[in-house]
N, C-alpha and C positions, 0 to 999 in steps of 0.2 A: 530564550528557550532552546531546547536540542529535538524539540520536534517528540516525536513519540519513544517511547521510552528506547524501544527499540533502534532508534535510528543512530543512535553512535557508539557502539559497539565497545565496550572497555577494551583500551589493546588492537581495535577491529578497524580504525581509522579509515586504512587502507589496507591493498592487499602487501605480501608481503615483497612482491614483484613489482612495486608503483613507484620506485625511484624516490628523487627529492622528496614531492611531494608528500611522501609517508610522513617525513622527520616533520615538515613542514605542520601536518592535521595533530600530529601527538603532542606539536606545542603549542597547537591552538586548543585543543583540549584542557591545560592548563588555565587559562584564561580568566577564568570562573568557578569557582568552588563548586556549583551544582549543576547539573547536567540541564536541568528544567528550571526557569524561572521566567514566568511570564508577563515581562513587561516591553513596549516598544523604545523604549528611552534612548536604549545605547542603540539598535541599530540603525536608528533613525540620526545617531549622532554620527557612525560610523559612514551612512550613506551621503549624506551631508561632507563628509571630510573627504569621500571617492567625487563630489562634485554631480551628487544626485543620479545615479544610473538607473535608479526604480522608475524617472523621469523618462526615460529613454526606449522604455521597452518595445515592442511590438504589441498587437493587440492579445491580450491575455483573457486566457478561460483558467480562472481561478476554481479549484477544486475541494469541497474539505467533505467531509464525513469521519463515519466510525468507520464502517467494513465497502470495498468495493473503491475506494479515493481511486488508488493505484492504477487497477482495471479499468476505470473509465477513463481516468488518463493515456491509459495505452488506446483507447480506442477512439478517442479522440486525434492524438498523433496519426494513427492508421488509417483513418480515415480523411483529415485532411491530408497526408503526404498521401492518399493516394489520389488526390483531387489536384496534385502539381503544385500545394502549398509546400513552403521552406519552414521546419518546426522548430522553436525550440523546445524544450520540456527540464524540466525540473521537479525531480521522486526524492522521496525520503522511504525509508533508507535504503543504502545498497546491501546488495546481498556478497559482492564478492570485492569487489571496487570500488572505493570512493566515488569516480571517475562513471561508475552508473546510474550518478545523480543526475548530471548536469550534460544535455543532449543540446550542441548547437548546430542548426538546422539541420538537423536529421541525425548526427555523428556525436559517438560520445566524445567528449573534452580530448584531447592530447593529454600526457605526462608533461610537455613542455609547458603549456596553454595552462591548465591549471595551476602547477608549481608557479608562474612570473606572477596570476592571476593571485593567490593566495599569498604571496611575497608583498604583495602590493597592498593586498588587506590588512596584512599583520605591520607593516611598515605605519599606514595609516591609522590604526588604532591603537600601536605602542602599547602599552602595558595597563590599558584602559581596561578593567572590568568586561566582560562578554562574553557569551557563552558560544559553544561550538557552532550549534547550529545558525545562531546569529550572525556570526562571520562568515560563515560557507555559505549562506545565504547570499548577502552582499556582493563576496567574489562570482558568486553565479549571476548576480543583476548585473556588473561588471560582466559578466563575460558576453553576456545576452545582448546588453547596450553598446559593443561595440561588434557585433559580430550579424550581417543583417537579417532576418527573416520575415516572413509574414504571419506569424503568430507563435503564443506562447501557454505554454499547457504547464499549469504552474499548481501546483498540486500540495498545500498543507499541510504542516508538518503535526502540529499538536493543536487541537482547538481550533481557533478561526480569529474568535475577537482578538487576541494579546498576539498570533505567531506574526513571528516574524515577517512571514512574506506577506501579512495585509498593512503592509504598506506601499502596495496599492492601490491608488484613490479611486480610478474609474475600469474597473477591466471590460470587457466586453460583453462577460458572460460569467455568474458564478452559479457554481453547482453547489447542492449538499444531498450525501449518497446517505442511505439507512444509519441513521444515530442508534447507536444500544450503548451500555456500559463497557465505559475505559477509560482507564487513566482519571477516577473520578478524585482522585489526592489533587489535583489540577482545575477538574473542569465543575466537579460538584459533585454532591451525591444524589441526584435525582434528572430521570430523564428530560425535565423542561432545564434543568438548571443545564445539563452535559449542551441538550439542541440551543438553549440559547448562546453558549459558546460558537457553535459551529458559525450560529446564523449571523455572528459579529464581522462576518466577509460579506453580508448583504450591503448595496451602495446605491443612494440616490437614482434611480430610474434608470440601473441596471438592470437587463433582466435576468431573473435567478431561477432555475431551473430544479426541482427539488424531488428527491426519490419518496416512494411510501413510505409513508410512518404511523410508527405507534401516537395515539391522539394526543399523548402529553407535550411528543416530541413541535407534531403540525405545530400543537396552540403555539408554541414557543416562537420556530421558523415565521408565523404567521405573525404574530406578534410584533417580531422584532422589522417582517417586511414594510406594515403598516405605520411604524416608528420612522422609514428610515424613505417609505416611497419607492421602495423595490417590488415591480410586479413580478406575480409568481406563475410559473408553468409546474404544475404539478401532477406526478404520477397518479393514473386513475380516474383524474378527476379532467386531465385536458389534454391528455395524452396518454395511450394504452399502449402496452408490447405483450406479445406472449408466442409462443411455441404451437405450429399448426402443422403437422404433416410432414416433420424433420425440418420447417424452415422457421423463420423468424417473422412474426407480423409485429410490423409498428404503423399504428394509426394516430393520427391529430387533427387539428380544425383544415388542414393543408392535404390532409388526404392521406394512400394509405400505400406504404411501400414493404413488397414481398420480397423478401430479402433472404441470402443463404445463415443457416443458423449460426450464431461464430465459434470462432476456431478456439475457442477457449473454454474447456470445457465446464459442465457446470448449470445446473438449470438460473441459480444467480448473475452467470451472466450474460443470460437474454435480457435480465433487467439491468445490470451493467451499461450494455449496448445501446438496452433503448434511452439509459438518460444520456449517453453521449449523444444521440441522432436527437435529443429531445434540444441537448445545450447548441449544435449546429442548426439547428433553425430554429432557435430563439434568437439569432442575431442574425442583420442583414449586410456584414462585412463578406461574408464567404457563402455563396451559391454554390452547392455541392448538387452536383448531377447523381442520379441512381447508383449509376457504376461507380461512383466512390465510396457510396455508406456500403455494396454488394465488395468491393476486391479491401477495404479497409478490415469489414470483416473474418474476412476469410487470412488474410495475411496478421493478425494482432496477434504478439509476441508481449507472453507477461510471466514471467519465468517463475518458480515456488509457488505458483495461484494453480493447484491441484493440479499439479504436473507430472505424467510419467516419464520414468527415468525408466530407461530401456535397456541402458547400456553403462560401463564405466567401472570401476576395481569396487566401489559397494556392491554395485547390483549383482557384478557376476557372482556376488558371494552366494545368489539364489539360483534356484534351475527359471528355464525358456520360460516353462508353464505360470512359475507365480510373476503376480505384480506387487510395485514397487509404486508408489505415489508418493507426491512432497507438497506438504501445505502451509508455508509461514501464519499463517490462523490462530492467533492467540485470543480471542475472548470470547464471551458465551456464544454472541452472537454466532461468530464464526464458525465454533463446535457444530453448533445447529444446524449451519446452512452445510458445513462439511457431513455429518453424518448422517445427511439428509442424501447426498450424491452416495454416501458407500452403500446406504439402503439400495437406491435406483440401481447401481453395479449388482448389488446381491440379488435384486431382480431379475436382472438381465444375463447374468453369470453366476450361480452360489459360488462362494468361496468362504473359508473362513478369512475373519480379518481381525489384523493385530494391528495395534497402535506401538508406535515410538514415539515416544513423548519427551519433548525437554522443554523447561519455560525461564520465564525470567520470573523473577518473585513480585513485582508488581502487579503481574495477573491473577485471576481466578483460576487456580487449577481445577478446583471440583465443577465449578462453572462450564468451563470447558469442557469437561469429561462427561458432565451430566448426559448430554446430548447421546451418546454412545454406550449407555446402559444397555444390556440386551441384543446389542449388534455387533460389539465388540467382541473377540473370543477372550483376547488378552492385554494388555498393557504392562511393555516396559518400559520402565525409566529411566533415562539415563541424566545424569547431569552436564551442562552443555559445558564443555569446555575452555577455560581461559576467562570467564566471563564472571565478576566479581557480584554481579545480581542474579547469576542462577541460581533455583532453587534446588536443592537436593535431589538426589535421585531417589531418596530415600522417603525425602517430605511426598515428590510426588506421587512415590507408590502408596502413599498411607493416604494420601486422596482416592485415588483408584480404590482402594481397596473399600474406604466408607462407602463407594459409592456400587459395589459388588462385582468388582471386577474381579478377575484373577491375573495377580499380579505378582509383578519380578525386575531387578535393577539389573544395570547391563553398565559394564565401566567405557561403552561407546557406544556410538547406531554400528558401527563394524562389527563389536562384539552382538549389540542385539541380533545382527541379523544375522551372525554365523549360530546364534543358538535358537534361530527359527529354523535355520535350514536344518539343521542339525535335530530339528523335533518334528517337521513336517513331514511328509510321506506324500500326501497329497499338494496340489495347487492350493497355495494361501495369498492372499490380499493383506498387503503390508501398506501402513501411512505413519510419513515419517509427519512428524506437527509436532506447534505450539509455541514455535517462537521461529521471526525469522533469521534472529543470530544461529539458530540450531540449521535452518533452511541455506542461510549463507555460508555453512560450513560446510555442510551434505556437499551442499553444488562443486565447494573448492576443493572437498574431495576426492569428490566421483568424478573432476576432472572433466 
């Protein structure tokens, strides 16, 4: 498989600045006729001919969900590197760099380190069948298993049961963050059938740490822990977090730590946060004193996760007074939890606010959009760039529009945003979303 739809970018491999490497990911893209296809066969054949490096790892906090994977993996990193652990981490997908997948102990990859690393996967797989993601996979177990650390933040590409990286056998800790609708040509069309996927990373008398869910999703998670002898720590019910006073409370059977609220904005992720605090003490490998779940979150660094952009040749295109916001967010869920934060902004600050929108066509776009009836003043579309599964800028406007928006196409976010400023008189609140190929672009933009 290639991990979620999003994670390999047609054309997008790498950046255009990434050396060897580049030529190296566009012939590994070749590989495999489809981008998704979920089976373990081949990379378990492939890891087998590298001489098992999945064997080798360090202790691993496996990650999978719908919305949030990402962010609790940054928060997990942040918080053990601030406790004097050596990380590695493993995200799908990059937004600028191939090269911001694969973190060893602490440091993204080298150009060098990767290029001999993928040279060596593609030597040993030869002209065998295998899809991208599967082999960038294995070059990153490869790089993990020879590179040392004390743990490993390994985070889900598509699904759980069939990706590639649950092969796996015993990690130390796996999590599953909010399941909603995605990528259901994959995982199924119903929320037990999507959570039972996820839950296919639960493992014999691992403990599994699991965020709320909608009741179909539990039964499934539950389900499949009492299958498999995975006890569960679950949001709500054994563990609480919530927002008190500008700070963070996380309580459990272990007691109850007053905490600064994190750096990442977002009322989503106070709950983020607390299942990373939830999966570090579900295991007894690492004893994290206060002050590292307290400077982990104040320091966590997760780039397109409802991020202002201050500065750079986009932004200036707007005056001091408006804002600019960027959210990789592609499916309903996320719509939700996004224009749930621009409500709390309109609270705190009125502003009109315009959406830029661009997606890939495997998503819901009216899905997405629904959320943002009534709070939205405008939506354009643009079509994302280079990208052979973008949807029209055109299709998207005709979603906006069923769904009562007032709407307009833009032949870029440069062009939308010169013809906001160009209509605004007043402060406006701008969010660029919907996919993070469009997120990965913005950023290698706005430089």
């Amino acid at each position: 498989m290639t991990g979620p739809t999003d994670a390999a970018p047609a054309g997008a491999a790498a950046a255009p600045d990434a050396g060897g490497s580049d030529r190296v990911l566009a012939r590994l893209m070749a590989l495999h006729p489809k981008r998704i296809d979920l089976v373990l066969d081949r990379v378990h054949r492939l890891l087998a001919a590298l001489g098992h490096p999945e064997q080798a790892l360090p202790p691993v906090f496996h990650v999978a969900g719908t919305n949030g994977k990402g962010s609790v993996c940054a928060n997990l990193r942040a918080m053990l590197q601030a406790s004097g652990a050596r990380v590695h981490v493993y995200t799908s997908p990059h937004l600028v760099r191939f090269h911001e997948r694969i973190r060893l102990a602490g440091d993204l990859i080298s150009e060098d380190a990767l290029l001999a690393l993928l040279e060596e996967c593609e030597a040993a797989n030869g002209d065998a069948p295998i899809t991208f993601f599967e082999i960038t996979t294995a070059a990153a177990f490869l790089a993990f298993s020879r590179t040392p650390a004390d743990a490993l933040v390994l985070e889900v590409g598509l699904g759980g049961r069939l990706d590639a990286t649950n092969v796996v056998d015993r990690p130390l800790v796996t999590v599953i963050t909010p399941v909603s609708y995605d990528h259901q040509a994959f995982l199924g069309d119903t929320l037990a059938q999507i959570a039972g996927e996820k839950a296919g990373i639960l493992k014999p008398g691992v403990p599994a740490v699991v965020a709320a869910q909608e009741p179909d999703a539990m039964r499934a998670i539950e389900k499949r822990a009492r299958q498999v002898g995975a006890p569960l720590t679950v949001e709500g019910r054994d563990f609480e977090v919530r927002e008190e006073g500008g700070r963070m409370v996380y309580e459990d059977a272990a007691g109850l730590l007053d905490l600064p609220r994190p750096r990442l904005p977002g009322h989503h992720q106070v709950s983020n946060a607390g299942l990373a605090i939830a999966a570090l003490r579900a295991q007894d490998r690492f004893a994290l004193p206060t002050r590292a779940y307290e400077r982990g979150l104040v320091r966590v660094e997760w780039p397109a996760r409802l991020q202002r952009l201050t500065r750079g040749p986009l932004v200036e295109t707007l005056t001091s007074d408006d804002e600019v916001w960027l959210d990789g967010g592609h499916n309903p869920a996320a719509g939700a939890a996004l224009a749930g934060e621009m409500a709390a902004m309109e609270d705190a600050r009125p502003m009109p606010l315009h959406l830029v929108v661009g997606m890939i066509n495997t998503k819901d776009v009216g899905g997405f959009l629904a959320p943002f009836a009534g709070l939205a003043r405008t939506v354009t579309a643009v079509t994302i760039p280079g990208e052979e599964a973008a949807v029209p800028a055109a299709d998207i406007a005709a979603a906006a529009l069923a769904h009562g928006f007032t709407t307009r196409t833009a032949d870029s976010v440069d062009d939308a945003l010169r013809r906001l400023a160009r209509d605004g008189n007043d402060p406006q609140r701008v969010l660029l979303c919907g996919s993070l190929y469009l997120a990965g672009q913005i950023l290698r933009a706005n430089s």
